[in-house]
Backbone as numpy.savetxt, mean C-alpha at the origin, in Angstrom:
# Nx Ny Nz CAx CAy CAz Cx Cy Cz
0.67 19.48 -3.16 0.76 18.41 -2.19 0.14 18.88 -0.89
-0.35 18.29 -0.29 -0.95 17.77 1.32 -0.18 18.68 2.25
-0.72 19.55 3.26 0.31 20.46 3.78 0.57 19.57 5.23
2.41 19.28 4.75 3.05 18.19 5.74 2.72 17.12 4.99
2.74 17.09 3.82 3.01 15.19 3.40 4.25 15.32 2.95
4.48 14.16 3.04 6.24 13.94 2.99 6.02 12.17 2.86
7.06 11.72 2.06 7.11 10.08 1.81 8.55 10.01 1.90
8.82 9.17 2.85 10.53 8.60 2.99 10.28 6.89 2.65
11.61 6.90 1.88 11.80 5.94 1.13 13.29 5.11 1.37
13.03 3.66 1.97 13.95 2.90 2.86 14.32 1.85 1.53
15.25 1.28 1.80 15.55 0.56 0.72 16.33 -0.70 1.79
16.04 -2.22 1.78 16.56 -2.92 2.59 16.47 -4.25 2.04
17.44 -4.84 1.27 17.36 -6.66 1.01 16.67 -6.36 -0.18
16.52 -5.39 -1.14 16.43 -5.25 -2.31 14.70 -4.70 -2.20
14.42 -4.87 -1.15 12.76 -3.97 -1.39 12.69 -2.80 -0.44
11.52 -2.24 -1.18 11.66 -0.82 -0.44 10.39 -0.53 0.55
10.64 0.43 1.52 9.45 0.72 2.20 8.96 2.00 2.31
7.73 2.51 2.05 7.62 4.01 1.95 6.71 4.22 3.06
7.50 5.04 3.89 6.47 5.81 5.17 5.95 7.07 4.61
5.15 6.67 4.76 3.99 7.75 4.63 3.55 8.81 5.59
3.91 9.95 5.81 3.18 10.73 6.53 2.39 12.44 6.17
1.23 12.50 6.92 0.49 13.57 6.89 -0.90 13.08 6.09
-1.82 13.87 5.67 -2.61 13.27 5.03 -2.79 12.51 3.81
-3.33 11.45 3.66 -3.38 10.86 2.20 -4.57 11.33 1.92
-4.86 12.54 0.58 -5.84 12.41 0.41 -5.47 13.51 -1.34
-6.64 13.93 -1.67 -6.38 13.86 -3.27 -5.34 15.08 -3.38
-4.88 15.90 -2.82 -3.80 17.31 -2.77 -2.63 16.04 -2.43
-2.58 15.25 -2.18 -1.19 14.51 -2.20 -0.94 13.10 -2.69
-2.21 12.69 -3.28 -2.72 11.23 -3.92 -1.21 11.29 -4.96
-1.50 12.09 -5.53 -0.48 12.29 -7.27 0.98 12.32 -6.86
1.34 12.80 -5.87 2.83 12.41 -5.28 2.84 10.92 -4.74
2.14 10.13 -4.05 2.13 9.05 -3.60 2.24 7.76 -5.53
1.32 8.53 -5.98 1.23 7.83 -7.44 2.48 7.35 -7.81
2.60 9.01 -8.23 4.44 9.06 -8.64 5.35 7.91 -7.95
5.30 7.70 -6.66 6.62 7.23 -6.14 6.47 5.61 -6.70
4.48 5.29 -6.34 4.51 4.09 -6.28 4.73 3.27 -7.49
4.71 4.44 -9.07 4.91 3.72 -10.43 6.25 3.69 -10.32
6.66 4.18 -9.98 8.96 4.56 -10.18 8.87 2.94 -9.19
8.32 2.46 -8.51 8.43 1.60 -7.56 8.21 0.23 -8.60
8.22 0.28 -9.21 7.44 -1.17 -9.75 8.47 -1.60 -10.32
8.23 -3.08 -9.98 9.42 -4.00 -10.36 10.34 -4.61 -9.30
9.84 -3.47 -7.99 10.47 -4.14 -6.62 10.27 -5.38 -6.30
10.77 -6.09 -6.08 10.32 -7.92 -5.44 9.20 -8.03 -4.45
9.09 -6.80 -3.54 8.23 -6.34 -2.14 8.36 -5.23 -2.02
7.21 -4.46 -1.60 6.73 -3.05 -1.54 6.23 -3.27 -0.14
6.32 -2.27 1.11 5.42 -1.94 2.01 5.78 -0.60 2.21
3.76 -0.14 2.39 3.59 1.27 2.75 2.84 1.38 3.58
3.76 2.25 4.52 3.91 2.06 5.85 2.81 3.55 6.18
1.68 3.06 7.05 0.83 4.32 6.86 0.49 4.97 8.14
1.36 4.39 9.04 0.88 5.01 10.63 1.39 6.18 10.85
1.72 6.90 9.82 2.26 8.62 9.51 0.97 9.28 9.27
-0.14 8.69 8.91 -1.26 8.98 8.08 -2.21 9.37 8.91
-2.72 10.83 8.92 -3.67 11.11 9.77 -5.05 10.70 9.22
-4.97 11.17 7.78 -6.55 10.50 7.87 -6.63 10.68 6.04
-7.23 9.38 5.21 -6.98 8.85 3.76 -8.62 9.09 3.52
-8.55 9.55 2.72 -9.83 9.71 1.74 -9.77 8.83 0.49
-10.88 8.54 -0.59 -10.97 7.68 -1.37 -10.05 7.81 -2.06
-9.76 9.00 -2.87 -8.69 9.57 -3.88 -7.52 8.47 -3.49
-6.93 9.20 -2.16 -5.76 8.09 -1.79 -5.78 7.02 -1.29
-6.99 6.40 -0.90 -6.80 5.02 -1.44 -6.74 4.24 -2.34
-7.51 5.12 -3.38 -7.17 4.24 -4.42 -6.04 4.19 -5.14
-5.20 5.20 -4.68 -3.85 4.79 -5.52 -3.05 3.96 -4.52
-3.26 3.79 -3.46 -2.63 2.42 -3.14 -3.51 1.00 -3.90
-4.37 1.32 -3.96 -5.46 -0.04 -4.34 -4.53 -0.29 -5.69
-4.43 0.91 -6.76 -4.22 1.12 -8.00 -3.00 0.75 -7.62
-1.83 0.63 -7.09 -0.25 0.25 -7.04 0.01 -1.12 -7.04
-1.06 -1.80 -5.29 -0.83 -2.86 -5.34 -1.85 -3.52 -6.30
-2.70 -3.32 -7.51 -2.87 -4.31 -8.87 -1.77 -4.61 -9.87
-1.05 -3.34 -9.67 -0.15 -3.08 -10.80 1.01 -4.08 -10.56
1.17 -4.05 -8.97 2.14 -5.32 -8.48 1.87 -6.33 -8.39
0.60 -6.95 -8.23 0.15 -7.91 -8.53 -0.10 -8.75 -9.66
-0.12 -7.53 -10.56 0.20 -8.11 -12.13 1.51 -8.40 -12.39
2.50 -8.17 -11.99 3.90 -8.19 -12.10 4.23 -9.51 -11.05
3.33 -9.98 -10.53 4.02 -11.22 -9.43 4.34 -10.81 -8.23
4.22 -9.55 -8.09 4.75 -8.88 -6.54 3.54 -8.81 -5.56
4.15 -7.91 -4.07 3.03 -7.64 -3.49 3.73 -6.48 -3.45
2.27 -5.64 -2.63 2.49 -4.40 -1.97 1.64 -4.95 -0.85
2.54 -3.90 0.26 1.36 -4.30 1.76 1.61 -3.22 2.14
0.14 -3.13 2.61 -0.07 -1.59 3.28 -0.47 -1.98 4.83
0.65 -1.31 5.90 0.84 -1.79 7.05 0.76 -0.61 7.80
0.45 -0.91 9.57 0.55 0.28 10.11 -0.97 1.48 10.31
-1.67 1.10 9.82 -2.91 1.85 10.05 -3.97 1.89 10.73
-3.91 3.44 11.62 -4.56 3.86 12.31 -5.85 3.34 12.69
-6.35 2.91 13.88 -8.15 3.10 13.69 -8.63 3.87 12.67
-8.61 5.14 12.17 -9.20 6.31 11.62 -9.03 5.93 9.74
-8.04 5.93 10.16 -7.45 5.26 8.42 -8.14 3.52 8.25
-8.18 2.62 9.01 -8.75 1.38 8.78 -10.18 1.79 8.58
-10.79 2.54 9.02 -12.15 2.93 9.46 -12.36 3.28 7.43
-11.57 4.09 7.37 -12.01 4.58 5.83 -11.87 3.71 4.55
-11.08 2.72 4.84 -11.21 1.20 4.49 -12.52 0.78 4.67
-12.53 0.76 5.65 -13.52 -0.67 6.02 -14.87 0.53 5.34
-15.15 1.66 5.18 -16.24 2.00 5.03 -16.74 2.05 2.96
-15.37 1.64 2.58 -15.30 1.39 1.08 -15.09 -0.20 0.84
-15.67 -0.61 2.03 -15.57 -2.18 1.76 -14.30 -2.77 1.44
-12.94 -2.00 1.82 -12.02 -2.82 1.46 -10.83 -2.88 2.70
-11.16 -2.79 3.49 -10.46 -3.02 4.77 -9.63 -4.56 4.94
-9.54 -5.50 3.76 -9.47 -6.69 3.83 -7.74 -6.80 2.98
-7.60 -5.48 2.69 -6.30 -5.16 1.63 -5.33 -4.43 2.63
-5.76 -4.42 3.79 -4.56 -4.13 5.09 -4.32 -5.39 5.41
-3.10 -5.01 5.72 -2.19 -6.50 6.15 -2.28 -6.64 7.72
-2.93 -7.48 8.15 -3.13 -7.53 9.96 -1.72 -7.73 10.68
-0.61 -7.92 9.98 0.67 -7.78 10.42 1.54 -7.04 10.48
1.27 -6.31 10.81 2.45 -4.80 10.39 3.70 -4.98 10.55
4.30 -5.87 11.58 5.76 -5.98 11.92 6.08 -7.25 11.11
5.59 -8.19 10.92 5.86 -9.21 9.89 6.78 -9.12 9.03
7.89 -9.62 8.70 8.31 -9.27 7.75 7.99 -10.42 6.26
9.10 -9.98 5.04 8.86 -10.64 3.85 9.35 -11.80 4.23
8.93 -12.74 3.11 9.53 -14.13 2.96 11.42 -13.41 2.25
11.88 -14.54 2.45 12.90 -14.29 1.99 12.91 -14.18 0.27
11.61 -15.04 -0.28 12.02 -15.15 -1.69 10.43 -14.52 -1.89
10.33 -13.43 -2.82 8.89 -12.77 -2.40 7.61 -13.92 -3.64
6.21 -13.56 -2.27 5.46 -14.28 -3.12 4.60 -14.12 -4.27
5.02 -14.93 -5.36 4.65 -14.87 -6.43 2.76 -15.30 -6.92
2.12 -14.17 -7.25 0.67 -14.47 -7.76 0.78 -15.12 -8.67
0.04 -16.40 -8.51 -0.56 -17.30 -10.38 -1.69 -17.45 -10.29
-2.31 -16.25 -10.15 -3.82 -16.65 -10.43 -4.69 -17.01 -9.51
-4.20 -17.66 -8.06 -4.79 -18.09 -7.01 -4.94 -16.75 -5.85
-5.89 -16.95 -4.79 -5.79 -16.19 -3.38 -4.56 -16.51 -2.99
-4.02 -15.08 -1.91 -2.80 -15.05 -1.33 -3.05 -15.78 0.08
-2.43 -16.41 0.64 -2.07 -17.06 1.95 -3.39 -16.19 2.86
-3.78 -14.93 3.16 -4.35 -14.21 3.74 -6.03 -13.88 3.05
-6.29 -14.55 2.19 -7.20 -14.88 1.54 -8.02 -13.44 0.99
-7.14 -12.89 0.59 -7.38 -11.36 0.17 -8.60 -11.58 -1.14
-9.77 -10.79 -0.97 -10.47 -10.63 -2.06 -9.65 -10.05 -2.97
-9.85 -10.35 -4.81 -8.92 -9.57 -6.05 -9.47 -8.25 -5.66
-8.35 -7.28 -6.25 -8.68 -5.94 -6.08 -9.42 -5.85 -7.13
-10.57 -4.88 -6.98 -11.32 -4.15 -7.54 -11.20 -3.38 -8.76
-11.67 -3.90 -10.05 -11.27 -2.91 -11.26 -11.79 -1.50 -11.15
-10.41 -0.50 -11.84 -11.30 0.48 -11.74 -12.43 1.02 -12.68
């Protein structure tokens, strides 16, 4: 693992939130993995990334790779909280559009369910891998 990564894990109204801190990048991608498959099945996921000094592809894509997996299941994941530096490494893999521009926002009370349509925020589908 990432020297100084650490993931704390909040549990509140039946969904959970994982802060993220230290680097996301492939020495700590596979711990982030881990938490986010044990995670599935939550109603709402947010990962909270303003812990995050700086994400390389590796670890983004296992957020990319979490929130499909929740998306196939009817859930979301939102990845909130990120840095200039961290949006920057988004936006330079063309997918800067899978951060949630709301960070303090919270869930609906009843979480929203994918059928096939764009989400309210008109999110391009994630990317197969």
């Amino acid at each position: 693992m990432g020297c100084g990564f650490r993931i704390e894990i909040r549990r509140q109204e039946g969904r959970r939130t994982l802060y993220v801190k230290g680097d996301l990048d492939l020495a700590s991608a596979e711990a982030l993995e881990r938490i986010l498959q044990d995670s599935q099945g939550s109603p709402g996921l947010v990962v909270d990334v303003r812990g995050v000094g700086c994400a390389d592809s590796s670890g983004i894509r296992v957020l990319l790779e979490g929130a499909r997996r929740m998306q196939d299941q009817g859930f979301e994941l939102r990845i909130v909280g990120a840095s200039p530096r961290v949006a920057r490494a988004f936006q330079v893999l063309g997918l800067e559009n899978h951060l949630d521009p709301h960070p303090t926002a919270p869930f609906p009370k009843v979480p929203t369910r994918y059928r096939g349509r764009r989400t309210r925020q008109s999110r391009r589908p994630l990317p197969d891998s």
